[in-house]
C-alpha positions, 0 to 999 in steps of 0.5 A: 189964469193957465199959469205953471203951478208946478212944485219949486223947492230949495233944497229940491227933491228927486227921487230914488227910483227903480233899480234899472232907472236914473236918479234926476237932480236938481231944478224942481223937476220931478222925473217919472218913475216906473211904480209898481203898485200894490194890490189888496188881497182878499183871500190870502192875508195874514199880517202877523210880524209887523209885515206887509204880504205880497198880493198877486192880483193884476189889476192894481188900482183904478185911475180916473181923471182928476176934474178938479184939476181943469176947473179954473172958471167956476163962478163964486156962485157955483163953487159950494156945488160944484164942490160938493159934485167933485166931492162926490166924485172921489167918493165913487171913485173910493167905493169903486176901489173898495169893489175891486179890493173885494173881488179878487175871486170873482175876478179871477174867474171872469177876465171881463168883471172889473169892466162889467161890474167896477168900470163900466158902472163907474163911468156911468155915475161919473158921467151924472155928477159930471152933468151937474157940476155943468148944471150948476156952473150954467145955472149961475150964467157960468160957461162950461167947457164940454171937455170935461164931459170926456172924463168920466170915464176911467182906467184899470192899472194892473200891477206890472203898469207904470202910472197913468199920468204924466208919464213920459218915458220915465223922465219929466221935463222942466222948463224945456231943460232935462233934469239929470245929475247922476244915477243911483240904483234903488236898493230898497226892494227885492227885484223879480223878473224883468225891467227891474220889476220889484214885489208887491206888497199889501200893506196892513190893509193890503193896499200898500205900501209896497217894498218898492216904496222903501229905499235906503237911505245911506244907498241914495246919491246926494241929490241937494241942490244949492239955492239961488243966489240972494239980489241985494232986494232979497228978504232974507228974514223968517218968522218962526210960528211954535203950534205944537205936534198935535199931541191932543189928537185933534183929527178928522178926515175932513177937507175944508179946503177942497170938500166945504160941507162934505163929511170925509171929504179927504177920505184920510185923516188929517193932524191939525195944529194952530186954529182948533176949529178946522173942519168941513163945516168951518167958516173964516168966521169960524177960524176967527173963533176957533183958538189956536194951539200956538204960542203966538195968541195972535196966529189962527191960522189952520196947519194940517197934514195927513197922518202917518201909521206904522203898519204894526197890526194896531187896531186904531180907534179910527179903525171902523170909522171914515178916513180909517180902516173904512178907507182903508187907512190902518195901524197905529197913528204916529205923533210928530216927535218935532213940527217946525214952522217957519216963514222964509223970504224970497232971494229976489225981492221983498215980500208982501203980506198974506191977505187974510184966509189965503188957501194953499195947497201944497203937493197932490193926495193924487199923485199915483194916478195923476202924475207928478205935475203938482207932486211936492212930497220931501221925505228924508232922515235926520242927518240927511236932509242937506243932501238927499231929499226922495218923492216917491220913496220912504226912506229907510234911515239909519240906527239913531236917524228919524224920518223927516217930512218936509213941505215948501208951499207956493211963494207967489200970489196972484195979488187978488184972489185968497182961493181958486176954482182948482185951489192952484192957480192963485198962487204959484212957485217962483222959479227955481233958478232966480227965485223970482215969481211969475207975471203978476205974481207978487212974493209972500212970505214962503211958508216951510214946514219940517215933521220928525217922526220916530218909527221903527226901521223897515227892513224889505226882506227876502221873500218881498215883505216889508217888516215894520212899514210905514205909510202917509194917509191917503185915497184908498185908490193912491196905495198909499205912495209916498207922492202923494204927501201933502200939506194944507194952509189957511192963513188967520192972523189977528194983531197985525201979525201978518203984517209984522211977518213980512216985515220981519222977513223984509228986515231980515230979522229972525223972529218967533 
């Protein structure tokens, strides 16, 4: 099902980006900014201050092809495999970037040791677990498409290098239709040298984030587009689910989702509320067991984020531990001060109810090295959220304003299938202008979900550190750019709560 799975969002996000570059508007186009990404520094650290450290290494991170994303035939019969194949993939990839963290010093003395003794054994083991995922797609009477083979092999990017991915000269297209608005200079970082250039900092951990990945907030454009305009078919009800803030601290780094089976599958830690019982080992009979932390008995379903740290020096209890300090994911885990959940309809029709244990997806945890194609981060302050929602920048907000994540999931289902091969392509956004689904897509309920948390306010300061930064949760490799926000969905209703959903919203009720 090639379909066009990118991001649709109402109110939309755009992003303030470098301090030479536009500010795109509107549409559910994301344009493609130049990120100057952060390095570990493993000789010269010292996080005293609540203060990120500028690194000087060249080479940045490591930027592979994203596999996953090109199975979309992968037999039923093969997927726990192939799951676990792909599983192993981000796996080495993640050591491979602890290596080059590691070795600053062995590569400043030898231009050729990242491709000697980092990229070019990678490769190598990419190319096995590649072959497998072809053994047991074949195994099975599956086809394989030998394409895949050709990504096994993977990049450097060095500091000063825009991403790799879906950069095509700083601007994304949307639908043929170029998506300006205006253009507003990112005051959020210290410039140096040329192009706009900005510092690289290190993180607590020294892997971001960056003072580049801060912008004020109150220096942004307005950048909110209105939403589309309602038929006289549109459901215009919500449903509100309360599930609480995780404040029972129910975590682990687990991606049932994405890696089933696998332990540390996310290689980050997730917040989980409603269904109790969500990790990679969990079954649909599992989540019909699982107890939930909402209000409603009768939602199961499984809500879970990435966390956010406050990069104050904090040693965590995760710190030692997978999907923490061992992946590089450090400081203190913040609570949500708020977690709203809401269903929505669609301005264009009525909607159909959610099949039990739909998956979804929403955004990318790889946005940095893929590009911005299913990138759907929201972030934004109290205060603020009607005109200006940013990507690729954790805003900075005011005195007596909060940090807002915000998440709008795909809306349009295929009708048949409650997952896919690449966890995509069964659903899809509607579009953006009309609010209508693709072909053969048929609109649900739309879940949106709203996280205020409470941290101190960055301060990006002269000599290019950030005090009191924050970050999300991710891949050690992503350096923990604000893209690559997420959220992830299984839905589990018992009562005939799915249905009294959609009929809710179709009524145009309000509900909760």
């Amino acid at each position: 099902m090639g379909r066009n799975t990118r991001k649709r969002r109402t109110p939309l996000a755009t992003k303030a980006i470098a301090a030479s570059a536009a500010l795109a508007l509107g549409g559910g186009g994301l344009i493609w900014a130049n990120f100057y990404a952060s390095a570990h520094e493993s000789n010269n650290q010292t996080w005293g201050g609540n203060q990120t450290k500028a690194a000087t290494a060249q080479v940045a991170t490591i930027s592979c092809p994203d596999v996953q994303q090109k199975l979309t035939n992968v037999p039923w019969r093969a997927r726990q495999g192939v799951a676990t194949e792909l599983a192993n993939l981000d796996k080495q990839v993640t050591e491979a970037y602890t290596r080059l963290a590691s070795t600053r010093d062995a590569q400043a003395k030898d231009p050729s040791f990242v491709q000697n003794a980092i990229v070019g054994p990678l490769k190598q083991k990419r190319a096995a677990t590649i072959d497998r995922i072809r053994i047991d797609i074949q195994r099975v009477g599956g086809r394989f498409n030998s394409a895949l083979s050709q990504l096994a092999a993977c990049t450097t990017q060095n500091a000063n290098q825009t991403t790799a991915g879906g950069n095509s000269g700083g601007q994304q297209q949307n639908g043929g239709q170029q998506q300006n608005g205006g253009q507003q200079q990112n005051n959020g970082g210290q410039q140096q040298g040329n192009n706009g250039q900005q510092a690289n900092n290190g993180g607590q951990a020294g892997d971001g984030p960056a003072a580049a990945d801060f912008v004020d907030i109150t220096k942004v454009a307005p950048n909110v587009q209105s939403k589309p305009n309602k038929t006289p078919n549109a459901s215009t009800g919500t449903f509100t689910t309360r599930c609480g803030v995780n404040a029972n601290q129910n975590h682990n780094s687990d991606n049932v989702i994405v890696a089933p089976g696998v332990t540390n599958g996310a290689h980050h830690v997730h917040d989980y509320v409603g269904n109790q019982k969500v990790n990679a080992f969990s079954s649909n009979q599992t989540f019909l067991q699982g107890g939930t932390s909402c209000q409603n008995r009768n939602d199961l379903s499984a809500y879970y984020w990435p966390v956010i740290r406050e990069q104050d020096g904090t040693q965590e209890k995760d710190a030692n531990a997978d999907g923490g300090g061992k992946d590089l994911n450090v400081g203190k885990v913040l609570v949500a001060q708020q977690a709203q959940i809401k269903y929505v309809g669609s301005p264009a029709s009525k909607v159909v109810a959610m099949p039990q244990f739909l998956r979804i997806i929403t955004g990318d945890a790889k946005a940095f090295v893929n590009g911005p194609a299913n990138a759907n981060a929201h972030w934004s302050c109290t205060g603020f959220e009607n005109r200006v929602q940013l990507t690729d920048k954790y805003p900075i907000c005011p005195q007596g304003s909060n940090v807002v994540r915000s998440f709008a999931f795909q809306s349009c289902w295929d009708g048949q299938n409650i997952d896919s091969a690449n966890h995509r392509t069964h659903v899809a956004f509607a579009d953006p202008g009309s609010g209508v689904c693709p072909n053969g897509f048929k609109a649900i309920p739309q879940l949106t979900m709203r996280l205020v948390y409470n941290v101190p306010q960055p301060v990006v300061q002269a000599d290019g550190t950030v005090k009191n930064a924050y970050a999300v949760d991710g891949f050690p490799e992503e350096l923990h750019k604000p893209i690559t926000d997420h959220d992830d969905f299984i839905s589990v209703t018992t009562g005939g709560l799915a249905n009294k959903i959609a009929n809710c919203i179709n009524q145009g009720q309000n509900c909760a």
